[in-house]
VMD Tcl script that draws the C-alpha trace (Angstrom):
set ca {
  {31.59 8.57 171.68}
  {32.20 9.15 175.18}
  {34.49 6.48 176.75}
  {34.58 4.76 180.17}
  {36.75 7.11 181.63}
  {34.58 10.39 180.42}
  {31.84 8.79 181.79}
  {33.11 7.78 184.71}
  {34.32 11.50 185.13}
  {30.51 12.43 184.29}
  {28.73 11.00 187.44}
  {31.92 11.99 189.69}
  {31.30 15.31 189.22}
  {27.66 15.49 189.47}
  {28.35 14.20 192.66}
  {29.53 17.82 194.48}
  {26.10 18.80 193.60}
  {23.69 16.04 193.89}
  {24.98 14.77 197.54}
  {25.64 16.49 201.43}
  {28.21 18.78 202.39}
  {30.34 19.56 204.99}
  {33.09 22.71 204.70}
  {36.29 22.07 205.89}
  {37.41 25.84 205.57}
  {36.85 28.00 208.47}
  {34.91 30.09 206.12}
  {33.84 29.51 202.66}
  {34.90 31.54 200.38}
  {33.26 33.46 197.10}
  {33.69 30.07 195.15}
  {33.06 27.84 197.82}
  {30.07 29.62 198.61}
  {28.60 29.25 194.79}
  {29.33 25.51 194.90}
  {27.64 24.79 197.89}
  {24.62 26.90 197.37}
  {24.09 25.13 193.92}
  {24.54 22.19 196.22}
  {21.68 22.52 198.22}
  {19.31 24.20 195.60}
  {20.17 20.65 193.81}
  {18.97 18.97 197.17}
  {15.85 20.83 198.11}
  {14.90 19.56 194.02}
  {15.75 16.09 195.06}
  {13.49 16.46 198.06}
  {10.47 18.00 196.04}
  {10.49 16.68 192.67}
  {12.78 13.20 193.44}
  {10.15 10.93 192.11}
  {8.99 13.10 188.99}
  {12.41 13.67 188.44}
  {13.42 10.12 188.37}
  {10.33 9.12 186.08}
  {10.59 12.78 183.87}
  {14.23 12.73 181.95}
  {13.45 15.97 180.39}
  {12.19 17.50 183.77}
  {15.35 16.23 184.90}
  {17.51 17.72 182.74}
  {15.90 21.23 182.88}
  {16.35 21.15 186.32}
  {19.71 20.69 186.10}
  {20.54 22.94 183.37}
  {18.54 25.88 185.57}
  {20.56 25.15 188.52}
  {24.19 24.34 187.63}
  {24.82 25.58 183.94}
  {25.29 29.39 185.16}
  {28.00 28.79 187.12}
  {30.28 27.08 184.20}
  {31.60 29.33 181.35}
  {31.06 26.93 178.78}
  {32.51 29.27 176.13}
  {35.12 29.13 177.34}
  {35.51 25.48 177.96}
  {34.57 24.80 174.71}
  {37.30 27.00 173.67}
  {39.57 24.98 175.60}
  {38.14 21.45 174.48}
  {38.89 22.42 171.16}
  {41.93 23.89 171.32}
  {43.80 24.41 167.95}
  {40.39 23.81 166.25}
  {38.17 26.14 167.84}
  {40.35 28.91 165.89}
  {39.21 27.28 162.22}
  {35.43 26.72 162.91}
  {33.32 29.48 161.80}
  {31.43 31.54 164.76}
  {28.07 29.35 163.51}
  {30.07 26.12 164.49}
  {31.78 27.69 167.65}
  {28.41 28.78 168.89}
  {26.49 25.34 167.54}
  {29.52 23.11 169.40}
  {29.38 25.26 172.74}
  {25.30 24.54 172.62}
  {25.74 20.65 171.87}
  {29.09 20.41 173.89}
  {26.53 21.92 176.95}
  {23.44 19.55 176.35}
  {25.83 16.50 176.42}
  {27.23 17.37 180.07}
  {23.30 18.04 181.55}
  {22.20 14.84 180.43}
  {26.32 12.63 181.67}
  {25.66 15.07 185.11}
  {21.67 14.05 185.18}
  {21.77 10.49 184.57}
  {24.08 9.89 187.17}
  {22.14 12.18 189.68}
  {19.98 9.13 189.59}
  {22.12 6.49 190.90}
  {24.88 8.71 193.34}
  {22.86 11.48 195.40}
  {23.86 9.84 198.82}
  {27.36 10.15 198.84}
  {28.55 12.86 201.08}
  {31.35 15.35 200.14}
  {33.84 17.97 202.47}
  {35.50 20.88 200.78}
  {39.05 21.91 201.43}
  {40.70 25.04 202.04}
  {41.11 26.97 198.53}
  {44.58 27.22 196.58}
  {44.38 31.02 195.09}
  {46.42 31.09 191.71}
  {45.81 34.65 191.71}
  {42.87 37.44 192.11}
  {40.87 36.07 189.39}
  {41.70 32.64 189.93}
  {40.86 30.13 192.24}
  {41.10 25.99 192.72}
  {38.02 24.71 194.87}
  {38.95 21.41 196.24}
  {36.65 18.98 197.50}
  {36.59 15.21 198.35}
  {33.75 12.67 197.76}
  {33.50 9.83 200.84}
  {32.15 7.35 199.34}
  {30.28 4.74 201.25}
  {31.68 1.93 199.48}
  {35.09 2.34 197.97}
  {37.60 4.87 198.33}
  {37.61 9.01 198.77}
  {37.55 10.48 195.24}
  {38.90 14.11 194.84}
  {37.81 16.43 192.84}
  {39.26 20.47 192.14}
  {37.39 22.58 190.03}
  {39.78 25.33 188.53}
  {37.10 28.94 188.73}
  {38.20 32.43 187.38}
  {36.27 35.99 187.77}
  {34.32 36.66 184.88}
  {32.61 39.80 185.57}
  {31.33 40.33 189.16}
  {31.25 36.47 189.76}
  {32.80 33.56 189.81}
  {32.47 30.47 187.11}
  {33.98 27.01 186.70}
  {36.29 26.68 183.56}
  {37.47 22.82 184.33}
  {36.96 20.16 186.97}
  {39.54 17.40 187.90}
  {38.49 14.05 189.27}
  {41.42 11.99 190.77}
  {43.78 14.67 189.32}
  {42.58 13.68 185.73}
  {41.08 17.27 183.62}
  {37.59 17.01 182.58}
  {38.34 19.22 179.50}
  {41.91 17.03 178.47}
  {40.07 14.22 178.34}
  {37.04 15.62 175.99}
  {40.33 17.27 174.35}
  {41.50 14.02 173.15}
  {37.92 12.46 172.43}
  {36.97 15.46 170.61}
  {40.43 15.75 168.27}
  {39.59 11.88 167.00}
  {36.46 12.63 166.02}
  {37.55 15.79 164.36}
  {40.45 14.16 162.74}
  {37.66 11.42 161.18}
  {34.77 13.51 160.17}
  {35.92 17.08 160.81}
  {34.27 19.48 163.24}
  {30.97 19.72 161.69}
  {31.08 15.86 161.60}
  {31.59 16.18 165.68}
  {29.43 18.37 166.02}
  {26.36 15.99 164.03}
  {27.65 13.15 166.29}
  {26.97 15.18 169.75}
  {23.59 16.37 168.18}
  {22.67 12.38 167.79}
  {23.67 11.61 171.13}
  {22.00 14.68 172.67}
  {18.72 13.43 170.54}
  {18.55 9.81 171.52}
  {19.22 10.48 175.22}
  {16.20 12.68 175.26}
  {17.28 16.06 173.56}
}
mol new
graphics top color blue
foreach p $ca { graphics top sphere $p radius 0.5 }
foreach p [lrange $ca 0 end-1] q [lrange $ca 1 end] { graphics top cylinder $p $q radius 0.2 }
display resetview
């Protein structure tokens, strides 16, 4: 299901927090601040459990989903990702997608923990949209090819702070799964996407 592109867009963003930081910003802000802690719980894992990890998929994954699912609202994304369709599917679907929709990011993000966790990465100085929301920018430097940056777009939700889309290379994460999704929907309907991401999730080790 998931194209080149999407999966490309995947291991990019597992990147910010599988790899070294460095802040740019004086001081790091709220946001900041989540992204890079989450970065170097992610690290200290590496460090501990790298080789279990590597051989353990499933350990992987739970490690993952413990350390960087909290700070996405996935609801909400899936909301997004959706769009026009997410206001037909019944609450069982909406709540069934979200779940699936959440699975098949741990295991894109995981995977590609694997192969990238040496790159190193700088943040940039926030661009406040308003009090609730926030864009966190961030570059990877690469040690072979070019810089790749990446903003992810946070809003208040509560007390804190969570991550409602990422951009790689100006490109939106949840456009992207937008378009993917709305094929398969247009195909099989939403239940038929949803049986699809339960598949995938399965064979990769759901």
């Amino acid at each position: 299901m998931m194209s080149n592109t999407l999966m490309r867009m995947g291991a990019a963003l597992l990147l910010l927090v599988a790899t070294h930081t460095a802040v740019a910003a004086a001081k790091a802000t709220e946001p900041q601040e989540i992204v890079q802690q989450t970065t170097e719980q992610v690290l200290q894992a590496l460090r501990t459990e790298g080789e279990a990890l590597k051989k353990d998929r499933q350990r992987l994954y739970q490690r993952i989903n413990d350390l960087i699912l909290p700070h996405f609202d996935f609801r909400q994304m899936s909301k997004w990702v959706l769009g026009p369709h997410w206001r037909k599917a019944s609450d069982a679907e909406k709540s069934e997608f979200t779940r699936q929709f959440e699975s098949l990011l741990v295991r894109t993000y995981s995977d590609a923990l694997v192969e990238f966790r040496d790159e190193s990465v700088a943040f940039l100085p926030i661009r406040e949209r308003s009090d609730t929301e926030v864009a966190v920018r961030s570059t990877i430097n690469r040690s072979a090819g070019p810089a790749v940056p990446i903003t992810y777009q946070m809003h208040k939700v509560g007390d804190g702070w969570k991550i409602y889309d990422v951009a790689i290379e100006g490109v939106s994460l949840v456009i992207n799964y937008r378009s993917s999704f709305a094929q398969e929907i247009k195909r099989n309907g939403i239940d038929g996407l949803i049986r699809r991401l339960a598949k995938k999730n399965s064979a990769d080790g759901g």
